[in-house]
N, C-alpha and C positions, 0 to 999 in steps of 0.2 A: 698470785693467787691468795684470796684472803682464807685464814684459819678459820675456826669456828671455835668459839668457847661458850660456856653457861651462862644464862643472865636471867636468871628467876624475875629481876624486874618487867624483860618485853615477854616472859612466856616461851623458850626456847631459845636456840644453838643462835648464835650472833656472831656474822661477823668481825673479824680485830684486827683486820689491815690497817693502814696509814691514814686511808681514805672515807674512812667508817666513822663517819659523824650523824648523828640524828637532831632533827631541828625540832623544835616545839611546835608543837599544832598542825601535825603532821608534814610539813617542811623538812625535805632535807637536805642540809647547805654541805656544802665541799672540804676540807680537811683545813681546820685551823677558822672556820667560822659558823656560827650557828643561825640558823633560819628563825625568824621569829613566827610567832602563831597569827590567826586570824585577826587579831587587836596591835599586833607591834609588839608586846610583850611575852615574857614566857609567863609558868605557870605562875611564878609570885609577884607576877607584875612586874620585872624589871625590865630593863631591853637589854638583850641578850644583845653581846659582843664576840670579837674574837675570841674563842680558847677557851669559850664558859659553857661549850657542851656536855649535856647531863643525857648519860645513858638511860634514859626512864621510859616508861607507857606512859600516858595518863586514863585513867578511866573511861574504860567505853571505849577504845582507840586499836581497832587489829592492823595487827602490822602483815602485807604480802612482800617478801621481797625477794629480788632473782637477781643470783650472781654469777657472773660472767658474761655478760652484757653489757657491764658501765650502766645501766639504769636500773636505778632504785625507786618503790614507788611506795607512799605510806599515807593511807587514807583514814581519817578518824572516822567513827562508829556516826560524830553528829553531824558527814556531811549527807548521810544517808535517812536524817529527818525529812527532808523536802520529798521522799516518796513514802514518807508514812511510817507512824510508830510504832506500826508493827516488824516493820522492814529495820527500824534505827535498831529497835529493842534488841532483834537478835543479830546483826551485827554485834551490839555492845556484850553479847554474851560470848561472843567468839572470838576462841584463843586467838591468841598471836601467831601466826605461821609465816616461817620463812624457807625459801624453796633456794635451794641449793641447785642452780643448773645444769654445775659438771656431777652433782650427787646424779641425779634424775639421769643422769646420758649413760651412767655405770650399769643403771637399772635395765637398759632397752638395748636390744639385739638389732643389727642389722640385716634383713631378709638373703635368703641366697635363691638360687634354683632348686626349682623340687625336688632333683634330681641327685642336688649336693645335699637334702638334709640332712639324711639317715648319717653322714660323716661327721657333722659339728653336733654339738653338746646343746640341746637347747634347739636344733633347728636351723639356728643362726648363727651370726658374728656375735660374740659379745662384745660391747662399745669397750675401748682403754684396754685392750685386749692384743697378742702379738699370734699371730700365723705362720709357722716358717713352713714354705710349700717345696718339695724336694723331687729328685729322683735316683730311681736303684742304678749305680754304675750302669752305664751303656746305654741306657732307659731316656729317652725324653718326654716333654711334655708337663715339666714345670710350670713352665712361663704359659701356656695355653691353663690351665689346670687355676694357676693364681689370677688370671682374666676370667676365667668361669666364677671365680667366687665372686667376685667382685661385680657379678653384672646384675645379679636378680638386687641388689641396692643402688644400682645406677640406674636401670630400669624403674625405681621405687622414687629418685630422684635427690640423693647422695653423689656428692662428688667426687671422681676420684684422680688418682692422681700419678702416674708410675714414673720413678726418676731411677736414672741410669741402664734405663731397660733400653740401649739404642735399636737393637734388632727387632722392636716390639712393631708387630704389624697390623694398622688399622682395620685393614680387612681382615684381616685374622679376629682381631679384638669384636669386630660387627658382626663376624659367624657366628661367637662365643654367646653374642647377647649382649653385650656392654652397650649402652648409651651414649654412641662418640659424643652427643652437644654437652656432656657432662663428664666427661674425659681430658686428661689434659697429661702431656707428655714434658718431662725436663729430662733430654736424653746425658748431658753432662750436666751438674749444680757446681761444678768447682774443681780448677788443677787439684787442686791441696787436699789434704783431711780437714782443715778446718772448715774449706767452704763449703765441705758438703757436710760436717755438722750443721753450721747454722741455717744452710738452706734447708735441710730438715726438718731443723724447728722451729722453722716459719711453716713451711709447708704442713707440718702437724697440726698447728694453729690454724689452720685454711679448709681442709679436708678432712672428708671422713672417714674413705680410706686412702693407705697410702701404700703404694706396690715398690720396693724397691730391691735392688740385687744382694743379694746377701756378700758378696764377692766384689763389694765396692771399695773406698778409701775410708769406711769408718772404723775408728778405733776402739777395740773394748771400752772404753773410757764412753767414751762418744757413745757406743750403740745405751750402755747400760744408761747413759742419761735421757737417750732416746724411749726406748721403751717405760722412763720414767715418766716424761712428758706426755708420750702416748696414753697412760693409765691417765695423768692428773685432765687430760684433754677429753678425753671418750671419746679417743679416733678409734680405727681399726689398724694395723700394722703390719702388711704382709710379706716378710721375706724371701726372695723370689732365688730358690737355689740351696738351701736352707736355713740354717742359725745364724742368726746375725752374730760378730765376734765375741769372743766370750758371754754369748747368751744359752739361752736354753728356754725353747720358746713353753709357754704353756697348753699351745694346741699346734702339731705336727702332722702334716699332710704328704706322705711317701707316692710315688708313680712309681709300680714295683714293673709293671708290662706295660706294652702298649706295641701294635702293630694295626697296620693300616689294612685295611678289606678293599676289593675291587680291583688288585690287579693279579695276575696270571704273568705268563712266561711271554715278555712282548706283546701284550694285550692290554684294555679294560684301561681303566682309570681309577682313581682314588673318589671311594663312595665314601668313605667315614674311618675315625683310627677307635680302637676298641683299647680301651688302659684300664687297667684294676690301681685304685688309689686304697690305699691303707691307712688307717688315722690312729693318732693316739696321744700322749702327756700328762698333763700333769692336772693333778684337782680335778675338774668335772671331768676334765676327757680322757681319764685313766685307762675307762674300759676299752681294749681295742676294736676298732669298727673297721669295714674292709666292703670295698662297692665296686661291681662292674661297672666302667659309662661308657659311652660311645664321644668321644671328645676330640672332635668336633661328631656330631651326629652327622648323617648323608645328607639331610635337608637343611643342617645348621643346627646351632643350641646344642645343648646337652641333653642326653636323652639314657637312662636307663638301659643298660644289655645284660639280656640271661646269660645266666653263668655259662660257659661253654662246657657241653656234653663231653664226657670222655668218651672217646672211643673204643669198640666193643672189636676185640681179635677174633677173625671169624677161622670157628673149627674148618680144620683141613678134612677131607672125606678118605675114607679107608682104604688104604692102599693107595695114596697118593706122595 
């Protein structure tokens, strides 16, 4: 990942990776040789060789550039004469702007169900971001619960990704709402803790979000590096179970109840499980938030339930 530091000569934050060379005449050659301008020369007339790149603008010249991509794009102000010197003039008056990719992904939320906003901070996921989704002793509905978050951005058209979730059920995940063509399972990444580091952090590089068991083979070491990559990447990171090893996630999602409606004493079937999720953390998601859902709803999806009514003890009649 390249740094960013000052460069008053292009007008803003620049790149200083390895790789960070600027060619003359808008040209930009590769690390260790400079592009030359529209004539063969740079600007004092010489022909630019290896090793002789000059950090500069030249007049008139805005720089676009996007990183984390591998493509770099820089267009001078006079190739925009040929539609007119109205169109060159202000080009040539416009600063230099460079756009930061993984800056701009910190900025943007990933969508959830409607149903789940009221619980996240914002609405949504925030991108570079870590989720540990839990439950109250004896309580299920974890693993259902971190497949709900995850679908109103699979839906939206985000990929996601759940490793070491082996019990994870596609039909379950398609009730939920998840997008199985945009789903993808690694139910083991690796005997060791090593392999399920690195296959992590490929996998974080790949996807947007990433579901995996809190209760795997990764080691404090490992998780803390994990969740490091996760911020520098603008994934999503959901901990399925709760805290990853010595983490402490910044937004926590508790399954405090949950019991299924529809059946009776030898009877009836299973119409829908009714769970109270409870939220809360660190920074934005301080304030505690707390929601009825119906998860899985009786039609499927996730769907809102009124809080359940207490019940009223009916008086006994006189002399009874």
């Amino acid at each position: 990942m390249e740094a960013f530091a000052s460069d008053p000569g292009i007008g803003g934050a620049v790149p200083t990776g390895p790789e960070r060379v600027r060619g003359w005449g808008g040209v930009v050659g590769r690390a260790g040789e400079v592009a030359p301008g529209p004539d063969g020369t740079g600007p004092d007339g010489a022909v630019p060789g290896p090793g002789r790149g000059r950090r500069r603008r030249g007049r008139g010249q805005a720089v676009v550039e996007v990183v984390g991509t591998g493509e770099r794009a820089r267009r001078p102000a006079a190739a925009a004469a040929s539609a007119g010197g109205a169109a060159a003039a202000a080009v040539s008056r416009a600063p230099a702007v460079e756009v930061g990719a993984v800056d701009l992904a910190r900025d943007r939320r990933l969508p959830v169900l409607p149903a789940l906003e009221a619980l996240l901070p914002g609405a949504g996921l925030r991108r570079g971001t870590t989720v540990a989704v839990g439950a109250a002793p004896g309580v299920a509905g974890a693993t259902s619960l971190a497949l709900a978050l995850a679908a109103g951005a699979s839906q939206a058209g985000s990929w996601v990704v759940a490793v070491g979730l082996g019990s994870l059920g596609l039909v379950a995940a398609a009730d939920l709402g998840v997008a199985l063509e945009r789903l993808v399972m690694v139910a083991e990444p690796g005997r060791d803790r090593e392999g399920w580091a690195s296959v992590m952090g490929a996998l974080v590089d790949g996807f947007d979000i990433v579901l995996v068991a809190a209760l795997g083979r990764l080691r404090p070491t490992d998780a803390r590096r994990l969740v490091a990559r996760v911020r520098e990447r603008g994934a999503v990171l959901v901990a399925v179970g709760g805290d990853l090893p010595g983490e402490r996630s910044p937004v926590r999602l508790t399954v405090t109840s949950a019991h299924w409606e529809g059946l009776g004493d030898g009877w009836g079937h299973l119409e829908g499980r009714r769970v109270t999720v409870e939220a809360g953390g660190r920074g934005e998601a301080t304030r505690s938030r707390r929601a009825d859902l119906w998860l899985p709803a009786g039609g499927g999806g996730v769907s809102p339930a009124e809080p359940a009514a207490t019940p009223i003890p009916l008086r006994g009649t006189a002399g009874a």
